[in-house]
C-alpha positions in Angstrom: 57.8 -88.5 9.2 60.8 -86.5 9.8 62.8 -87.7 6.6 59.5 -86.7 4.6 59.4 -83.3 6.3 63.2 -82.9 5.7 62.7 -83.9 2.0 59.8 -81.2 1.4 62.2 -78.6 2.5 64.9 -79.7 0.3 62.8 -79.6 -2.7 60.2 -76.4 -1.9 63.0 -74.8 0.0 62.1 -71.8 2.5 59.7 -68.9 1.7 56.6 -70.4 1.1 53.2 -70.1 3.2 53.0 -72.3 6.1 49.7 -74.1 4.4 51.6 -74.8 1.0 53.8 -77.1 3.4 50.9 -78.5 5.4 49.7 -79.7 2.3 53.0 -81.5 0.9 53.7 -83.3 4.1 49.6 -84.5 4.0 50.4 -85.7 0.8 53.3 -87.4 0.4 52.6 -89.0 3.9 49.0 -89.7 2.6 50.5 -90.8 -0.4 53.0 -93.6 1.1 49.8 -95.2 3.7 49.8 -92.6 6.8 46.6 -91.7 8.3 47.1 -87.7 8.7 44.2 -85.0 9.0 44.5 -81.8 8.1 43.2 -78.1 10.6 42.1 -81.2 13.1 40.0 -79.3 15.8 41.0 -79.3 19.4 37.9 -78.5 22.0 38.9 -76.4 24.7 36.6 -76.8 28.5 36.6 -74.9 31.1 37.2 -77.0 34.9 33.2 -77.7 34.8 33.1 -79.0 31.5 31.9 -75.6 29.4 33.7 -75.1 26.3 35.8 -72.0 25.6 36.6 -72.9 21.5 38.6 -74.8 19.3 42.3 -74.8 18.4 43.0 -76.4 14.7 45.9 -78.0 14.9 48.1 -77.9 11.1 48.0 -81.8 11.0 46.9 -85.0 13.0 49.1 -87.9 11.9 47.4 -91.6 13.0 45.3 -90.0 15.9 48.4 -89.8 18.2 50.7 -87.4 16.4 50.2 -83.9 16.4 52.2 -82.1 14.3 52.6 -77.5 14.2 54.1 -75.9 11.3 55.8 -72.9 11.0 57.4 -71.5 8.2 59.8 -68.5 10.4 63.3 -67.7 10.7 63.1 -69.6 14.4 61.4 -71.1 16.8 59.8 -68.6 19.2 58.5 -69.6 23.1 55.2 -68.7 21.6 55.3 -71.9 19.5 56.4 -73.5 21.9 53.7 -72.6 23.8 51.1 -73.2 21.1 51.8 -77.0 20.5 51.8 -77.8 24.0 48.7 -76.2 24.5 47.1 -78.1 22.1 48.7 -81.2 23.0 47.1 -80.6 26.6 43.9 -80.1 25.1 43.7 -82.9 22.7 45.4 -85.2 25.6 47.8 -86.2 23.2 51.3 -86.9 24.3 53.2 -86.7 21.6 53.7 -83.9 18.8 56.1 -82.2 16.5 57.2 -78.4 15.7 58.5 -78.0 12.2 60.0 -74.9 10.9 60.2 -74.8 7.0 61.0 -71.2 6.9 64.7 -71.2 8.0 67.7 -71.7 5.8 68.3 -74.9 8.1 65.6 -77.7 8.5 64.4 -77.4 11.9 62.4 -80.4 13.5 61.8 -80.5 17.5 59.6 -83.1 19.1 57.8 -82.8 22.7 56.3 -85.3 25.0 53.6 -84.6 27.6 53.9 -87.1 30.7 
């Protein structure tokens, strides 16, 4: 996952839209076997059970990977924020932040215990 990611941003480079790289990394991983959905909804409840919305996370990679692009000069706390928000809501554990917009290839993974 993260050597595909890596080798998308060597080869589109930075300043493209955030979908353009959603799509390459569903495709190439797509394209080599990996399960991966694409604006996978997350349902939001309130405490007695009534729902609020849906998030759509960028990409859903073998139903236990989420994974939030960004194409920006840096991580924010707001991103932050956003993937493990959806990672609460999807009770997921695991997911991945991906910037694609910097100069430098930036990949940060978070765990939920």
């Amino acid at each position: 996952m993260r050597q595909t990611a890596y080798e998308i941003h060597r080869y589109l480079g930075h300043g493209h839209l955030e979908k353009i790289h959603e799509n390459a990394l569903a495709h190439r991983l797509t394209k080599i076997g990996i399960p991966v959905r694409q604006q996978h909804p997350l349902a939001v409840y309130d405490e007695d059970g009534t729902p609020l919305g849906n998030y759509f996370s960028d990409l859903l990679i073998r139903e236990e990977l989420l994974v939030e692009i960004k194409a920006c000069r840096a991580f924010t706390d707001e991103h932050v924020a956003q993937l493990l928000g959806y990672l609460r809501s999807s009770r997921l554990r695991h997911g991945l932040l991906i910037n694609f917009g910097s100069f430098k290839f930036e990949i940060k993974k978070y765990v939920l215990d």
